[in-house]
C-alpha positions in Angstrom: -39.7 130.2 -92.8 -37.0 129.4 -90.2 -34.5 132.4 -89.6 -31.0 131.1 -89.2 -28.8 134.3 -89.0 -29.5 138.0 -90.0 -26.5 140.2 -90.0 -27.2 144.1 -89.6 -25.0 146.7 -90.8 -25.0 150.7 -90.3 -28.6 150.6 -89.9 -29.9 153.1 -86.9 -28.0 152.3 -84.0 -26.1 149.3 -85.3 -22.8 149.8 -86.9 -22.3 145.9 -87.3 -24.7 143.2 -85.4 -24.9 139.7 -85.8 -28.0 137.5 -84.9 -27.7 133.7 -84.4 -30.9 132.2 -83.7 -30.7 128.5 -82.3 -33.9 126.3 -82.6 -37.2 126.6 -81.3 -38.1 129.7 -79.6 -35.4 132.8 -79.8 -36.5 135.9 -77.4 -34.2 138.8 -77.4 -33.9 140.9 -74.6 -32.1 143.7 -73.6 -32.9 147.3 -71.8 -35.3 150.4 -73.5 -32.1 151.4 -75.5 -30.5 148.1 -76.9 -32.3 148.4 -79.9 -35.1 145.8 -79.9 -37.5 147.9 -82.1 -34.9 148.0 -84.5 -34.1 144.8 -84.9 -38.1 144.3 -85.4 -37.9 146.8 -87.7 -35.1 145.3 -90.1 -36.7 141.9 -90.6 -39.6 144.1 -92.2 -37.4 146.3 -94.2 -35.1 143.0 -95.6 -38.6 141.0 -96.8 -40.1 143.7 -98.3 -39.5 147.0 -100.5 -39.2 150.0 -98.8 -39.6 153.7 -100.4 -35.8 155.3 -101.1 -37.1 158.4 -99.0 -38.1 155.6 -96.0 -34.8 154.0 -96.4 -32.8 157.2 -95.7 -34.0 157.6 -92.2 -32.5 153.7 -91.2 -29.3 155.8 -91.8 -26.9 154.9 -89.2 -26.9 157.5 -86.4 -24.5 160.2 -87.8 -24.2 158.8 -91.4 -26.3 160.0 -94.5 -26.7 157.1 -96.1 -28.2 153.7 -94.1 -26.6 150.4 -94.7 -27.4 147.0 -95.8 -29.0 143.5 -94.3 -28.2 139.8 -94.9 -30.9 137.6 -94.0 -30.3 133.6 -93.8 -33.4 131.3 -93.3 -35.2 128.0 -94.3 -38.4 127.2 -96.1 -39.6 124.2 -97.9 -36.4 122.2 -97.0 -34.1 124.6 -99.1 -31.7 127.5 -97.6 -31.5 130.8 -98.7 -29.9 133.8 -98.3 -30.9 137.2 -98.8 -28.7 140.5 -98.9 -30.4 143.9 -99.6 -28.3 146.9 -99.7 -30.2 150.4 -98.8 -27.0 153.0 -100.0 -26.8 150.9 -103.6 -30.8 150.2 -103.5 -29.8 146.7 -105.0 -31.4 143.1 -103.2 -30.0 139.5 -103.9 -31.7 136.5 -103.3 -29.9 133.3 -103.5 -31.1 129.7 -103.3 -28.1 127.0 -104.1 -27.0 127.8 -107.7 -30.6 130.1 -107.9 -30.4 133.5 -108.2 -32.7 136.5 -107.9 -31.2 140.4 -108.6 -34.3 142.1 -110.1 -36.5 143.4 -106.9 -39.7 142.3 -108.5 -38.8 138.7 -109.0 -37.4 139.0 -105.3 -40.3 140.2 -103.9 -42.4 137.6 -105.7 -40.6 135.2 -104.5 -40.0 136.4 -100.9 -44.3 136.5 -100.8 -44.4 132.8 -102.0 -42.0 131.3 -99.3 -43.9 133.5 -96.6 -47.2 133.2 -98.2 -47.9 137.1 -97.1 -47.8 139.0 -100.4 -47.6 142.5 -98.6 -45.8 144.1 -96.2 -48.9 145.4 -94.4 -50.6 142.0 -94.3 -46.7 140.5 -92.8 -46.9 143.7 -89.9 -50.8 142.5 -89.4 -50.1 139.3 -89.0 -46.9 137.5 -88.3 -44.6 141.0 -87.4 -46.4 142.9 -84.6 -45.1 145.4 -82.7 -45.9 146.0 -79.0 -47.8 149.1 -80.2 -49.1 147.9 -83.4 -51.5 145.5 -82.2 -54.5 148.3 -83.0 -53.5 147.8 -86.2 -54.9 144.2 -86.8 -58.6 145.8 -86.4 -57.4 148.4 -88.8 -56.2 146.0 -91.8 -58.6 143.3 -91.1 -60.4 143.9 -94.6 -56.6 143.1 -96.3 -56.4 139.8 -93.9 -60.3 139.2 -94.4 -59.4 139.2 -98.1 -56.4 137.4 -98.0 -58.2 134.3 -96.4 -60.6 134.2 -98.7 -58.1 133.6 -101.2 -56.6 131.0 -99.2 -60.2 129.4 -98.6 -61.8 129.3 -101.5 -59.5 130.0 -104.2 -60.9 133.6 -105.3 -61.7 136.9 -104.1 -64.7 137.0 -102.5 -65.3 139.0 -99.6 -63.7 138.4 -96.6 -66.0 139.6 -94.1 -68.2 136.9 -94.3 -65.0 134.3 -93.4 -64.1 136.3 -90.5 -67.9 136.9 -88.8 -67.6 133.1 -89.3 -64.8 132.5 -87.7 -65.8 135.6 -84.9 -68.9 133.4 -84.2 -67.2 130.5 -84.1 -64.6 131.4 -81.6 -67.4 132.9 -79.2 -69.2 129.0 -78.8 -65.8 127.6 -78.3 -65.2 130.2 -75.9 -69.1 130.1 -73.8 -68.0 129.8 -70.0 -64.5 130.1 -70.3 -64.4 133.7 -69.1 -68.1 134.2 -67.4 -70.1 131.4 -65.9 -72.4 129.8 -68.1 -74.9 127.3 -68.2 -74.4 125.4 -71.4 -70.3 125.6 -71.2 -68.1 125.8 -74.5 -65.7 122.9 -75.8 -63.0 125.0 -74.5 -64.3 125.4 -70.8 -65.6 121.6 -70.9 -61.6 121.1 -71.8 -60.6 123.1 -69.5 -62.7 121.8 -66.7 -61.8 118.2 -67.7 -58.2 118.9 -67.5 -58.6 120.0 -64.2 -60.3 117.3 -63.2 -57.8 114.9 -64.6 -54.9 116.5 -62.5 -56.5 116.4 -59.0 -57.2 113.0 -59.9 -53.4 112.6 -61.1 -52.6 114.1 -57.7 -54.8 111.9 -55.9 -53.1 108.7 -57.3 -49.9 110.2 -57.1 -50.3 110.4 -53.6 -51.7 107.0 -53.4 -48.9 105.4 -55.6 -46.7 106.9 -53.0 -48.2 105.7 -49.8 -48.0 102.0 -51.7 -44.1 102.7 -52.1 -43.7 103.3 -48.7 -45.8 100.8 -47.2 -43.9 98.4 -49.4 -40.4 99.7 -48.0 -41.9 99.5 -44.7 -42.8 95.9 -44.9 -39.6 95.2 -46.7 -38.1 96.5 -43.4 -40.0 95.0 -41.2 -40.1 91.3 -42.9 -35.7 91.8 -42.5 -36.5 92.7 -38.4 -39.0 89.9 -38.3 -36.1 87.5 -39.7 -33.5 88.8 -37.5 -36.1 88.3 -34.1 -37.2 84.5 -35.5 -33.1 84.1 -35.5 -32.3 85.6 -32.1 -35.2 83.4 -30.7 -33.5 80.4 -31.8 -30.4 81.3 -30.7 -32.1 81.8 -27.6 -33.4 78.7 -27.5 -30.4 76.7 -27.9 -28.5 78.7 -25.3 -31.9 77.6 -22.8 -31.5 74.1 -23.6 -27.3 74.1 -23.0 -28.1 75.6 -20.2 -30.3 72.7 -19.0 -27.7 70.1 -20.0 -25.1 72.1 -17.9 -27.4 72.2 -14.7 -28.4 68.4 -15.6 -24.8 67.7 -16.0 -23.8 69.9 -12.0 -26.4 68.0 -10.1 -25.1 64.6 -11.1 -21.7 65.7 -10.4 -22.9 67.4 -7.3 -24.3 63.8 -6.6 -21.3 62.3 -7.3 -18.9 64.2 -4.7 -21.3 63.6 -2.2 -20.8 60.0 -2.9 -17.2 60.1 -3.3 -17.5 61.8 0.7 -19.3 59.1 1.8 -17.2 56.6 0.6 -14.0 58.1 1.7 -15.5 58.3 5.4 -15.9 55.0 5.4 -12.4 54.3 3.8 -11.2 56.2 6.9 -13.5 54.2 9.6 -11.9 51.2 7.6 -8.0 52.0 8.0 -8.5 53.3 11.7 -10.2 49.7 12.4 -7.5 47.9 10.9 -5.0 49.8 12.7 -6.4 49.1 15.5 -6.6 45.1 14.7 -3.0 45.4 14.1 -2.0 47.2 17.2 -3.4 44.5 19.1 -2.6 41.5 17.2 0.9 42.9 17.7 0.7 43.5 21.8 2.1 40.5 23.9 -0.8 41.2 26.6 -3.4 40.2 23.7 -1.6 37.4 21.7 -3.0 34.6 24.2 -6.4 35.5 24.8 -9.2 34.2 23.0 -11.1 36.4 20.2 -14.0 38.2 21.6 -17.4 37.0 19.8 -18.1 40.5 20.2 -15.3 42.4 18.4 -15.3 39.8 15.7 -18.8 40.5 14.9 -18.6 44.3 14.6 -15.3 43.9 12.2 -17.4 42.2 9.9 -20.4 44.0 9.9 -17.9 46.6 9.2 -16.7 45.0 6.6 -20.0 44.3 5.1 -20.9 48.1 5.3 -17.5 48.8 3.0 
């Protein structure tokens, strides 16, 4: 059974409440006063009969007479709805175009879909209240019986299914509370799991250290690239700076050359003017050349 929607009205401290319970797991909470226990109490009172002198005390608080509850829930893939009214002491069931107005077919029906025939074994098993839970030891002979049934199809004592069951649970159980030597499935399972997540930890933290290393060496492979480029660059700047000093002693080489030469080029025009000055003076024109002068003028001239 799924509940869907339960609507509560003028019973005990609700004059009109409406329940929507969403899927999965619904926990209502709420202060000492909100009315908790009486919520719990109306799902108990809506599944099952209840005495007409039991029905007068859910009585809204101040009224005589209590109110009524609609109950909407799933089972077995169908919906139903079911409305019980505790001041007209009349209950509907309704399942698509199925109807049920007669409290003993309701109640049959009600124990099929929940498979809890009584409202003592529904409080012992499925519908326990915070301070009911001494109560399970009290009706285990009804819930003894009532696996039986299940079991083996009869009514044979119950007892013997739950000392089975007790026993059972015990060697599942060896070690999980007290230390033991021979350990139960349950603390093997227990100890295995926490095994497992150390070691999940462990290569958690090792998967981790991998992912970093690897963005490390991503990083430094991208540095690596940049230094291989910058030594290149390097490289070629060293070797234009070669060719540049290659290049400044042969022009250093040649302006010392270029000096030399226009030295000479001086030594050559002074000489000349001096040949013409005295070509041109009277005092010189008749005398013979002198050997002498003629021989330095061409080894000048050689030397140019």
């Amino acid at each position: 059974m799924i509940i869907r929607r339960v609507r509560i009205r003028g019973f005990r401290k609700f004059v009109d409440q409406v329940l929507e319970c969403g899927p999965g797991l619904n926990v209502v909470r709420g202060r000492n006063d909100a009315g908790k226990s009486t919520l719990h109490l109306a799902f108990a009172v809506v599944l099952f009969p209840v005495k007409p002198s039991a029905a007068l005390s859910f009585a809204q608080w101040g009224e005589e007479r209590p109110g009524e509850i609609t109950l909407e829930f799933d089972a077995d893939g169908r919906s139903y709805r079911l409305h019980k009214d505790f001041r007209s002491r009349k209950v509907l069931l309704e399942c698509g175009e199925e109807r049920w107005d007669v409290p003993k077919e309701v109640e049959r029906r009600i124990g099929e879909v929940l498979g809890l025939t009584s409202a003592s074994l529904f409080r012992a098993t499925v519908h326990i209240g915070q301070w009911d839970l001494a109560r399970v030891q009290e009706e285990k002979e009804e819930i003894g019986t009532r696996l039986a049934r299940i079991i083996t199809g009869g009514d044979s004592d119950a007892n013997r299914v739950l000392d089975t069951l007790d026993k059972y649970l015990r060697r599942m159980e060896v070690g999980l509370h007290h230390p033991a030597r021979n350990a139960g499935p349950l603390k093997r399972d227990s100890d295995r799991i926490a095994f497992l997540t150390t070691e999940q930890q462990r290569l958690a933290g090792e998967v981790a250290a991998i992912e970093q290393a690897a963005a490390q060496r991503g990083r430094l492979a991208s540095r690596i690239a940049e230094l291989e480029q910058q030594v290149r660059d390097d490289e070629a700047l060293l070797e234009a700076n070669r060719r540049l000093y290659a290049l400044d002693g042969r022009v250093a080489e040649a302006s010392a050359r270029a000096e030399q030469l226009k030295a000479s080029a001086d030594r050559i025009e002074r000489a000349v003017g001096a040949v013409g000055a005295a070509e041109a003076d009277p005092a010189l024109a008749s005398s013979p050349q002198d050997p002498e002068m003629l021989a330095r003028l061409q080894e000048a001239e050689v030397r140019v």
